[in-house]
py3Dmol code that shows the C-alpha trace and the ligand (Angstrom):
import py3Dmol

protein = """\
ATOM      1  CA  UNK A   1       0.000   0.000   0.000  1.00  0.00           C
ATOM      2  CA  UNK A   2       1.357   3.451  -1.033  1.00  0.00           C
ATOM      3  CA  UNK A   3       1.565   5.944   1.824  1.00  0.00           C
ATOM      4  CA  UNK A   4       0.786   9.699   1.055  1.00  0.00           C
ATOM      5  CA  UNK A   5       3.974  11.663   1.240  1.00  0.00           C
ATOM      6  CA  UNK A   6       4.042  15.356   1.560  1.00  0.00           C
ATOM      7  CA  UNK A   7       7.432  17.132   0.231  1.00  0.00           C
ATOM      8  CA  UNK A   8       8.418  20.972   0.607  1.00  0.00           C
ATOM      9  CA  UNK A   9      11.010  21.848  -1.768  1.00  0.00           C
ATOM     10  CA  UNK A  10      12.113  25.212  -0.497  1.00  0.00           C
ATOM     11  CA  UNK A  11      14.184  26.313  -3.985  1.00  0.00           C
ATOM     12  CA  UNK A  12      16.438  29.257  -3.433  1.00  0.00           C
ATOM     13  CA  UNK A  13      14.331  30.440   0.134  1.00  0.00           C
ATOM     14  CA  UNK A  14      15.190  30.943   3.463  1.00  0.00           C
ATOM     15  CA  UNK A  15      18.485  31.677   5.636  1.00  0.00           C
ATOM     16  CA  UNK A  16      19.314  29.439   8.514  1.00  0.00           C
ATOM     17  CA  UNK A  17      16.906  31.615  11.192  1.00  0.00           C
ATOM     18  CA  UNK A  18      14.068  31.625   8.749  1.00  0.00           C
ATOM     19  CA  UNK A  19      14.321  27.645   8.066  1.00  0.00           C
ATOM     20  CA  UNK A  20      14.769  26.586  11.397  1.00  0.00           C
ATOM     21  CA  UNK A  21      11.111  28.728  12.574  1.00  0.00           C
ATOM     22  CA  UNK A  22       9.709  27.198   9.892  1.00  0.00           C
ATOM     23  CA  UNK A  23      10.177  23.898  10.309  1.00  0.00           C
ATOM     24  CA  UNK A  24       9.751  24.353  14.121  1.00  0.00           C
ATOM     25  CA  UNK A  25       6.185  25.777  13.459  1.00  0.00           C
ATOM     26  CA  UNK A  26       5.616  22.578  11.521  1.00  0.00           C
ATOM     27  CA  UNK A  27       7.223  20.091  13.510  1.00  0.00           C
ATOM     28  CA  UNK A  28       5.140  21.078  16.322  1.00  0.00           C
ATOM     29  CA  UNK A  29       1.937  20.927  14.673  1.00  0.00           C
ATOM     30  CA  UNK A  30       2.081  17.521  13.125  1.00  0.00           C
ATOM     31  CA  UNK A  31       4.054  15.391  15.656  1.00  0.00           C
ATOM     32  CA  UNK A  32       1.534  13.415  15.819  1.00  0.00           C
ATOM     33  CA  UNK A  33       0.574  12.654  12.288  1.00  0.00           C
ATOM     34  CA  UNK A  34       1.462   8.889  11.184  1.00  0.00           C
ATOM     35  CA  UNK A  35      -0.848   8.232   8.156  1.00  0.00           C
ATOM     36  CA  UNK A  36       1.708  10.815   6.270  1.00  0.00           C
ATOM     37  CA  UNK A  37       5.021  10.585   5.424  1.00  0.00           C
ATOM     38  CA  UNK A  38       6.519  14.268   5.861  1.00  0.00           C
ATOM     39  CA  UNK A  39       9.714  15.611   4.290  1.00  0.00           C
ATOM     40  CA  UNK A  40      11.200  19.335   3.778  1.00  0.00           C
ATOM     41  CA  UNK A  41      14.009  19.813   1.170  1.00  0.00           C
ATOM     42  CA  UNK A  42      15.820  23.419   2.445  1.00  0.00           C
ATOM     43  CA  UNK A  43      18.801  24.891   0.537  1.00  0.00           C
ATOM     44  CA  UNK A  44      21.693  23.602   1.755  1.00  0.00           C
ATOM     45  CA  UNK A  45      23.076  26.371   4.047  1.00  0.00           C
ATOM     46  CA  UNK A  46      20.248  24.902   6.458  1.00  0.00           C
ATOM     47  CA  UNK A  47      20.406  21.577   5.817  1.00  0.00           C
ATOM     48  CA  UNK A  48      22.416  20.764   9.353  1.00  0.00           C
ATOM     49  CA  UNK A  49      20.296  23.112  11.475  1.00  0.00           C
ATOM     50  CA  UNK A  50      17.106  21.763  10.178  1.00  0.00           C
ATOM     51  CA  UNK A  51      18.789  18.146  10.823  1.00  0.00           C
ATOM     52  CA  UNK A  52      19.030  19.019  14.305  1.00  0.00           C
ATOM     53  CA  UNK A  53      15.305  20.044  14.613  1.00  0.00           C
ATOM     54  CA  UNK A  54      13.803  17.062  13.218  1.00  0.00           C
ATOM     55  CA  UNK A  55      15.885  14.622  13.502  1.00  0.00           C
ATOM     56  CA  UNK A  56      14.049  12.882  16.332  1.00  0.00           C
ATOM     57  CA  UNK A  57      10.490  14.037  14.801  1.00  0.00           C
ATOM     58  CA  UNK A  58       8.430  12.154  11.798  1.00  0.00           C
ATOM     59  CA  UNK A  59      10.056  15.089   9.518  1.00  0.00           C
ATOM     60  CA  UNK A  60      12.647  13.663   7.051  1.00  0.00           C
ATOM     61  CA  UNK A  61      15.432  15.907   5.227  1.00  0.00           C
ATOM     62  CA  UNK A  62      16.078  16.388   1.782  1.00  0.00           C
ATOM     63  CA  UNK A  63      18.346  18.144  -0.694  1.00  0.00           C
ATOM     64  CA  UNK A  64      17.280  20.019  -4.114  1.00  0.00           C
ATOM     65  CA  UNK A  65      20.468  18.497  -5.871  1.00  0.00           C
ATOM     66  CA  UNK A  66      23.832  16.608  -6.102  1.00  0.00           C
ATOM     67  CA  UNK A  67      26.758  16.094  -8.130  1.00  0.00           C
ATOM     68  CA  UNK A  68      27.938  12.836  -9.248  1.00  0.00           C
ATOM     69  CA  UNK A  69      31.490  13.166  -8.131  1.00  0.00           C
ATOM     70  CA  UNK A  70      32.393  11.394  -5.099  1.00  0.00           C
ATOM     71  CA  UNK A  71      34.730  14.839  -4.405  1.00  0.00           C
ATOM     72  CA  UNK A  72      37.791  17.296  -6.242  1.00  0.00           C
ATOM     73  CA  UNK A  73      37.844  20.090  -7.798  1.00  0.00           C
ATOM     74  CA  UNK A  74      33.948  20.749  -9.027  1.00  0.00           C
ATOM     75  CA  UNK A  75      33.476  24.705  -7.394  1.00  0.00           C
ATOM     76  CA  UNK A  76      29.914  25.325  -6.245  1.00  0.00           C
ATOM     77  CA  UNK A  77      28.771  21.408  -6.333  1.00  0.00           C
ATOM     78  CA  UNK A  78      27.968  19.288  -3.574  1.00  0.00           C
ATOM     79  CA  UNK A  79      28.498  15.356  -3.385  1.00  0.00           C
ATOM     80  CA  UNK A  80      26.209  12.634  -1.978  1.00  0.00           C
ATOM     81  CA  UNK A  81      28.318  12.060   1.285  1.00  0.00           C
ATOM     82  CA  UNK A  82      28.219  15.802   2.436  1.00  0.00           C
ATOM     83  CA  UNK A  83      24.516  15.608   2.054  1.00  0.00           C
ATOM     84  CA  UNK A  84      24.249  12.488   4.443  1.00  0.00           C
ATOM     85  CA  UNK A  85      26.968  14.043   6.548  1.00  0.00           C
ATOM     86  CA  UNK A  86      24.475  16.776   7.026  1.00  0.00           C
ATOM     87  CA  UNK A  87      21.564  14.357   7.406  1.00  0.00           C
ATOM     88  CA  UNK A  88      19.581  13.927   4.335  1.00  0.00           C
ATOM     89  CA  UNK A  89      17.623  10.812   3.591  1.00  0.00           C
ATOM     90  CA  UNK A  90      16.560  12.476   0.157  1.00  0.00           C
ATOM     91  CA  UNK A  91      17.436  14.164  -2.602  1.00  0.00           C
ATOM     92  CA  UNK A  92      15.420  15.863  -5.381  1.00  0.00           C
ATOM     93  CA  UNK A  93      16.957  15.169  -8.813  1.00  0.00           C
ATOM     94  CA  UNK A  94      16.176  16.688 -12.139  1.00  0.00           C
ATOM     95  CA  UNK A  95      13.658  19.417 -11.067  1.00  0.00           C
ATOM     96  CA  UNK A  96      12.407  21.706 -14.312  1.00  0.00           C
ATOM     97  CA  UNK A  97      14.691  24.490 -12.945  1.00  0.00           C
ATOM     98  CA  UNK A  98      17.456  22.665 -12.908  1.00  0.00           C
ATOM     99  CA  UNK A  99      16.481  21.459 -16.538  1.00  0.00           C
ATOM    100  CA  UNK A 100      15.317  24.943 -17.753  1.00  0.00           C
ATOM    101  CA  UNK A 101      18.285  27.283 -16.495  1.00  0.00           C
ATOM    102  CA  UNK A 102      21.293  24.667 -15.406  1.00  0.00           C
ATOM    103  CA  UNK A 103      21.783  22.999 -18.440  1.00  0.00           C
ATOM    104  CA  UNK A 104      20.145  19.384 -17.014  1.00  0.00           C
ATOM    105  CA  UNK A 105      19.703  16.920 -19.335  1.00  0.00           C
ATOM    106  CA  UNK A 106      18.389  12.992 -19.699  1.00  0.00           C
ATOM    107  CA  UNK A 107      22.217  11.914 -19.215  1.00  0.00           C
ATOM    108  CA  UNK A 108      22.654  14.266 -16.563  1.00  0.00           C
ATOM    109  CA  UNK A 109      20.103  13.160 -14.368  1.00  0.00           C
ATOM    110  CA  UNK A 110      20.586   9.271 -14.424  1.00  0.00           C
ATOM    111  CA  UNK A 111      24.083  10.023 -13.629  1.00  0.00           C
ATOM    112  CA  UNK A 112      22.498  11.739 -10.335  1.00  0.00           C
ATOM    113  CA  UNK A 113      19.952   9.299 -10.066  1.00  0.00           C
ATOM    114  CA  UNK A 114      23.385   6.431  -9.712  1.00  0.00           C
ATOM    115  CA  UNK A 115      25.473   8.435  -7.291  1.00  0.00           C
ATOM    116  CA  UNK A 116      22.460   8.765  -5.249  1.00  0.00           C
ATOM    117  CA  UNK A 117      21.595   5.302  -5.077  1.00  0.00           C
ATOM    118  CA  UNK A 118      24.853   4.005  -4.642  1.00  0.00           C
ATOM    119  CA  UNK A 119      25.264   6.487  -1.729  1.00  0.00           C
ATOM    120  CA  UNK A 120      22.007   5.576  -0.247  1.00  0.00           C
ATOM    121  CA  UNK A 121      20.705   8.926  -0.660  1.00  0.00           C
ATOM    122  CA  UNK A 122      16.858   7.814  -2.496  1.00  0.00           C
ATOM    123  CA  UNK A 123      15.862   9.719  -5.114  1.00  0.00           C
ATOM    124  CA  UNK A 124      13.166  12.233  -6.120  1.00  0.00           C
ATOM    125  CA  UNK A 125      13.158  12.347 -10.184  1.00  0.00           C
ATOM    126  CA  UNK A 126      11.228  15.131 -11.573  1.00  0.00           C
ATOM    127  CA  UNK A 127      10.021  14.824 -14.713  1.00  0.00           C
ATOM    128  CA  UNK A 128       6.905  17.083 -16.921  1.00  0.00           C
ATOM    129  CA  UNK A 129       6.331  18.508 -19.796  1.00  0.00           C
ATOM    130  CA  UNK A 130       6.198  22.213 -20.694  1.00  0.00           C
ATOM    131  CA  UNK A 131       3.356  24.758 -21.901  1.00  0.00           C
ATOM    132  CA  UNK A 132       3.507  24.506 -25.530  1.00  0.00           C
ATOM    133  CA  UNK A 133       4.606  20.455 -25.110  1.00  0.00           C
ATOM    134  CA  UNK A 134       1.180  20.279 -23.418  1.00  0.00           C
ATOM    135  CA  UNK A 135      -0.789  22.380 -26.115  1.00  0.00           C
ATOM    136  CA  UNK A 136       1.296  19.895 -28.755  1.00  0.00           C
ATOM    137  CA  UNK A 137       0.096  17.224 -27.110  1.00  0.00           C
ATOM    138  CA  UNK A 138       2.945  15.719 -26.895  1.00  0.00           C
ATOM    139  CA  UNK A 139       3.244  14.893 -22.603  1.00  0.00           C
ATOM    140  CA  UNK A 140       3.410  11.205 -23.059  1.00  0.00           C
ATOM    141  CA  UNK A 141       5.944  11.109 -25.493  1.00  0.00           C
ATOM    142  CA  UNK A 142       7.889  13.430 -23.297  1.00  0.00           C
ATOM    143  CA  UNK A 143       7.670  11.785 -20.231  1.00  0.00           C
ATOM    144  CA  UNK A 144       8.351   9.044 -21.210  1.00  0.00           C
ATOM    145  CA  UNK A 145      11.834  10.243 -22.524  1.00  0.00           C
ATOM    146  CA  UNK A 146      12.347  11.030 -19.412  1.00  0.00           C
ATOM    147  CA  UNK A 147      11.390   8.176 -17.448  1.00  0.00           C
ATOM    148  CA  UNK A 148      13.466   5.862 -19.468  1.00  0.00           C
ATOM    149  CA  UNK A 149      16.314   8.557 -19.266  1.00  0.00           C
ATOM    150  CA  UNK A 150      16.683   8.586 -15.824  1.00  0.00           C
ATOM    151  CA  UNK A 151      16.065   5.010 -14.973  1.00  0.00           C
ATOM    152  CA  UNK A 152      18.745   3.933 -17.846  1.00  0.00           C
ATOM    153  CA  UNK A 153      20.677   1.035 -16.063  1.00  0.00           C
ATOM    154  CA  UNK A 154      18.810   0.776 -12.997  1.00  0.00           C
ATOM    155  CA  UNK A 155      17.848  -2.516 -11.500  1.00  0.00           C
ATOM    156  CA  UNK A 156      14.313  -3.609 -10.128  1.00  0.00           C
ATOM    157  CA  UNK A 157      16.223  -3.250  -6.677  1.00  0.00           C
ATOM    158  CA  UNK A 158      17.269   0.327  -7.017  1.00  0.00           C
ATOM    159  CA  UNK A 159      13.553   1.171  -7.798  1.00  0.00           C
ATOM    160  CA  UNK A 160      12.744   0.614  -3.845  1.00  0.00           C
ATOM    161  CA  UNK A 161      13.582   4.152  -2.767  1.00  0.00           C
ATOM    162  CA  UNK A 162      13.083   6.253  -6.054  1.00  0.00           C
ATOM    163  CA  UNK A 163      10.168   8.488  -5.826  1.00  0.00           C
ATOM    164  CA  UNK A 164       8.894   9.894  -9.402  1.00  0.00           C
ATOM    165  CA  UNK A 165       7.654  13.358  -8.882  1.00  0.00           C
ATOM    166  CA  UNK A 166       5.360  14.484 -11.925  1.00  0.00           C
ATOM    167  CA  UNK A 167       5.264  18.564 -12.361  1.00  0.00           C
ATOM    168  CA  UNK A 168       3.905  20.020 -15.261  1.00  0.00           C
ATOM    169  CA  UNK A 169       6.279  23.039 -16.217  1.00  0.00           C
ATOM    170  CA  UNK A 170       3.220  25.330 -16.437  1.00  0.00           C
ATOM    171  CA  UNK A 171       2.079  24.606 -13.183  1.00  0.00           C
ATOM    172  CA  UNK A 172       5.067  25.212 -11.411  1.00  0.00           C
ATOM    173  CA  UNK A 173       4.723  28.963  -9.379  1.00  0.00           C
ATOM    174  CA  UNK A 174       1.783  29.752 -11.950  1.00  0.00           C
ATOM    175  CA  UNK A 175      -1.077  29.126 -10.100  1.00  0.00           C
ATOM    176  CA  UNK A 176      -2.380  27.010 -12.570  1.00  0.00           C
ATOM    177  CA  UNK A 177      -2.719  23.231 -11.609  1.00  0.00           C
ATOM    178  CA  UNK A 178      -3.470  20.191 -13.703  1.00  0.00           C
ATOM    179  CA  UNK A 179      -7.202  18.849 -12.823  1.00  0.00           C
ATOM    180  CA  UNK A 180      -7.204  15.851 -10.709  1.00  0.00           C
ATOM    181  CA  UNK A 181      -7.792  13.799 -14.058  1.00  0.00           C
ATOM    182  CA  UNK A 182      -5.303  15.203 -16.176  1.00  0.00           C
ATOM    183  CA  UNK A 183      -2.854  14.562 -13.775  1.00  0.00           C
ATOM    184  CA  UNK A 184      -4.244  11.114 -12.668  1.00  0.00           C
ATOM    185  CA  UNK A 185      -3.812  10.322 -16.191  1.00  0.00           C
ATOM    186  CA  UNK A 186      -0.054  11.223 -16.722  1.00  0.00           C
ATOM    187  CA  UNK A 187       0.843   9.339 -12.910  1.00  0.00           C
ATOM    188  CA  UNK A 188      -1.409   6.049 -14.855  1.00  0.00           C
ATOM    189  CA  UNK A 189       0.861   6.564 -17.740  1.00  0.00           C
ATOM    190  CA  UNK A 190       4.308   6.468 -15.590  1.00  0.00           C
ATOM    191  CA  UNK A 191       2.893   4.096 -13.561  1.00  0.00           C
ATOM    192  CA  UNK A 192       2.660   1.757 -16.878  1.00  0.00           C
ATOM    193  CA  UNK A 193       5.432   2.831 -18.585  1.00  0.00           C
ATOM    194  CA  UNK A 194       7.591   1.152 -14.981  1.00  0.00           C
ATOM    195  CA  UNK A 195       5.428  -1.456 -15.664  1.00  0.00           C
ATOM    196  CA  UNK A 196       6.915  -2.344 -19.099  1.00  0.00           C
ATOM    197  CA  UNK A 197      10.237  -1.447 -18.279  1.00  0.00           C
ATOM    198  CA  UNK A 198      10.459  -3.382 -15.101  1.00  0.00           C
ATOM    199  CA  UNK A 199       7.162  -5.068 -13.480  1.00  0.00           C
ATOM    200  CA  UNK A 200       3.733  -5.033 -11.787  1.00  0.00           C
ATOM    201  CA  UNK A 201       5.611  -5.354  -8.746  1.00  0.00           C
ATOM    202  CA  UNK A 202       7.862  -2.357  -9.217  1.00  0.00           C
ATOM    203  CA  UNK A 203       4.875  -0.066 -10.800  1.00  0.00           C
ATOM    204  CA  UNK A 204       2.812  -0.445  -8.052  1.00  0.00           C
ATOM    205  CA  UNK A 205       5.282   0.034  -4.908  1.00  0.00           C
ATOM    206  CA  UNK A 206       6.129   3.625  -6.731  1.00  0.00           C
ATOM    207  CA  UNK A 207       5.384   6.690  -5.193  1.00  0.00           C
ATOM    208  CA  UNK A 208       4.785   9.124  -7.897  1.00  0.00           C
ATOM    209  CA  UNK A 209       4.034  12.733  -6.703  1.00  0.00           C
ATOM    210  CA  UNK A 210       2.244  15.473  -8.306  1.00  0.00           C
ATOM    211  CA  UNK A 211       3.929  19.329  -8.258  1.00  0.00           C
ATOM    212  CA  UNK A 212       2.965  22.685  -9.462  1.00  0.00           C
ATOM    213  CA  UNK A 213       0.836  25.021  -7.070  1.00  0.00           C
ATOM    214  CA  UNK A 214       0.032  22.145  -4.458  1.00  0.00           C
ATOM    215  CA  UNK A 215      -2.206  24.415  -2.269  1.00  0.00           C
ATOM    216  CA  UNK A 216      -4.545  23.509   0.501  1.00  0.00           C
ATOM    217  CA  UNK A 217      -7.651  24.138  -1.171  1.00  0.00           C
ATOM    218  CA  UNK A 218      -6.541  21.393  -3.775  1.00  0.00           C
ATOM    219  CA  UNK A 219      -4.296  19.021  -2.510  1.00  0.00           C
ATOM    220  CA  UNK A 220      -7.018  16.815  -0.576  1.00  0.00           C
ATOM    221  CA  UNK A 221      -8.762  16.091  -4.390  1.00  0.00           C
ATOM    222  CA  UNK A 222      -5.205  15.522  -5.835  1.00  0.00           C
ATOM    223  CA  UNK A 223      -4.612  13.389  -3.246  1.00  0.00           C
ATOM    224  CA  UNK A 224      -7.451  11.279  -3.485  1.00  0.00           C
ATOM    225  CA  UNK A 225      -6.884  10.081  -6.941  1.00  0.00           C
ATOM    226  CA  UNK A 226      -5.731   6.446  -7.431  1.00  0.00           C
ATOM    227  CA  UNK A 227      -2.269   6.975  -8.993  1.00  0.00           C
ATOM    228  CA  UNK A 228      -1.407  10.287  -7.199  1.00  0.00           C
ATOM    229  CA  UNK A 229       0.705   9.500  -3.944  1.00  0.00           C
ATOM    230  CA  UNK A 230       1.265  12.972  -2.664  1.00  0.00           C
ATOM    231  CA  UNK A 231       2.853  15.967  -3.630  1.00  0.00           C
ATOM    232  CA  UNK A 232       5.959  18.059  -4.225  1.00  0.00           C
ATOM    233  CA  UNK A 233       4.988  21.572  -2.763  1.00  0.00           C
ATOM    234  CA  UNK A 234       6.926  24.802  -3.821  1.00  0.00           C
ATOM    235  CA  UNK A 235       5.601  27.932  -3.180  1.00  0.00           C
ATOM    236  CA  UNK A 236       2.990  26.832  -0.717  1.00  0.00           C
ATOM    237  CA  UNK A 237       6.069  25.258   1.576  1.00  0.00           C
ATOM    238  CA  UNK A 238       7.294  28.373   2.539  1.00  0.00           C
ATOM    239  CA  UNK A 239       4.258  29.209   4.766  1.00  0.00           C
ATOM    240  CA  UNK A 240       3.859  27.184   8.252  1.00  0.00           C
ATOM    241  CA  UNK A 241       0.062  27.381   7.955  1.00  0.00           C
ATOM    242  CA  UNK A 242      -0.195  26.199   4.314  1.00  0.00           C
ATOM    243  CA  UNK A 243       2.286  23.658   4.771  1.00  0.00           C
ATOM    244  CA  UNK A 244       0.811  22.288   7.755  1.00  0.00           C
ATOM    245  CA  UNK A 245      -2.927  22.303   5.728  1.00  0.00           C
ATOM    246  CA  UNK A 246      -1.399  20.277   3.383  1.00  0.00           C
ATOM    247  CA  UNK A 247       0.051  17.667   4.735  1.00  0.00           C
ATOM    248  CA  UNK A 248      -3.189  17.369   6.678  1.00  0.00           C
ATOM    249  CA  UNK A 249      -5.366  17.504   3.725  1.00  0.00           C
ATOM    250  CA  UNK A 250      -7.892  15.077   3.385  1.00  0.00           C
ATOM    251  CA  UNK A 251      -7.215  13.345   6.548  1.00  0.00           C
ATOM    252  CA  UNK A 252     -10.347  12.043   7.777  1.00  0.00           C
TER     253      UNK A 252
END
"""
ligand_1 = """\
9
PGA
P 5.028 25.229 -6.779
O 6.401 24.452 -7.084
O 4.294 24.452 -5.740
O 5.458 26.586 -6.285
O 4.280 25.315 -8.072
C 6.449 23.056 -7.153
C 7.847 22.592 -7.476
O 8.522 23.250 -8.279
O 8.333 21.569 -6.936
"""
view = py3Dmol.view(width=600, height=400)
view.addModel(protein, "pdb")
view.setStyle({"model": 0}, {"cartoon": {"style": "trace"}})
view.addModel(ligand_1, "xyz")
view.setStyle({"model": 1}, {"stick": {}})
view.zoomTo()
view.show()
């Protein structure tokens, strides 16, 4: 049985002192929620302080990126074992910005996907189509480049802690979000395409998260839909009250 998860990816937001009341605020008012699995993704500058918040709480820690080098001379990256040393469980890989304005491509982001892996760090792959891919309607067809790009080599085994995250480009900070359907309809079509390239098994364990303007007024309806498994929350993760709606949406 898939368990709703609930992810804040913070982007370029908050200092040290801002993360660390934010995630207190949070912390304290879901400590006792179990039905949802609970994770916040800060930039890295807070990544150790947050550690030290929630570390003992039913809030896991994730980063927004990695390089594939185990270490050297790579200015400005980060490697897998600093972001364990500072505490993270996850790691989001692959996110539209990173495609749109760093240069990531397919190749790019199954090299990630390895080091991650192979670190023990479990992946969040982004994938989506953009605006004008939409209006071509052409989703599928990208998608499912990028499925099969960023699982290249991986076994059935190293599909037990990826977590596909499905954002739409032009939902992403818009304030537009894909209707329930449409979206149920591109996590159906991941969810089969993992079925061809690996198995029933491995297409049904998957979490696959929706993103782009997650907010508390829709997330209970997203959530409810068969092949949606929770979501990947931008903008909305940035405020304690939202946050804290969300993960709590739709719980009886
Ligand atoms: P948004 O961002 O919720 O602000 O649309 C989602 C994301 O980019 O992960």
């Amino acid at each position: 049985m898939r368990r709703i998860l609930v992810a804040g990816n913070w982007k370029m937001n908050k200092d040290i002192r801002e993360s660390l009341e934010l995630v207190k605020k949070i912390s304290y008012a879901v400590n006792d929620i179990s039905v949802r699995d609970i994770l916040v993704c800060p930039p890295y500058t807070s990544l150790s302080a947050v550690h030290e918040l929630v570390k003992d709480t039913n809030i896991k820690l994730g980063a927004q990126n990695l390089f594939w080098e185990e270490s050297g001379a790579y200015t400005g990256e980060i490697s897998a074992s600093m972001l364990k040393s500072a505490g993270c469980e996850y790691v989001i890989i692959g996110h539209s910005e990173r495609r749109q304005y760093f240069g990531e491509t397919e190749e790019t982001v199954n090299k990630r996907v390895k080091k991650a892996l192979e670190s023990g760090l479990k992946p969040i792959i982004c994938v989506g189509e953009t605006l004008q891919e939409r209006e071509g309607s052409i989703t599928e067809k990208v998608v499912d480049k990028q499925i099969r790009g960023a699982f290249e080599g991986l076994s059935e085994a190293d599909c037990d802690t990826i977590i596909v995250a499905y954002e739409p480009v032009w939902a992403i900070g818009t304030g537009k979000t894909a209707t329930p359907d449409d979206a149920n309809n591109v996590h159906k079509f991941i969810r089969n395409l993992l079925k061809e390239l690996y198995n029933e098994n491995v297409a049904e364990k998957m979490v696959i998260l929706y993103g782009g303007s997650v907010k508390p007024d829709n997330a209970a309806e997203l959530f409810a839909m068969e092949d949606i498994d929770g979501g990947l929350v931008g903008g909305a993760s940035l405020k304690s009250d939202d946050f804290i709606a969300l993960i709590k949406a739709g719980i009886e």
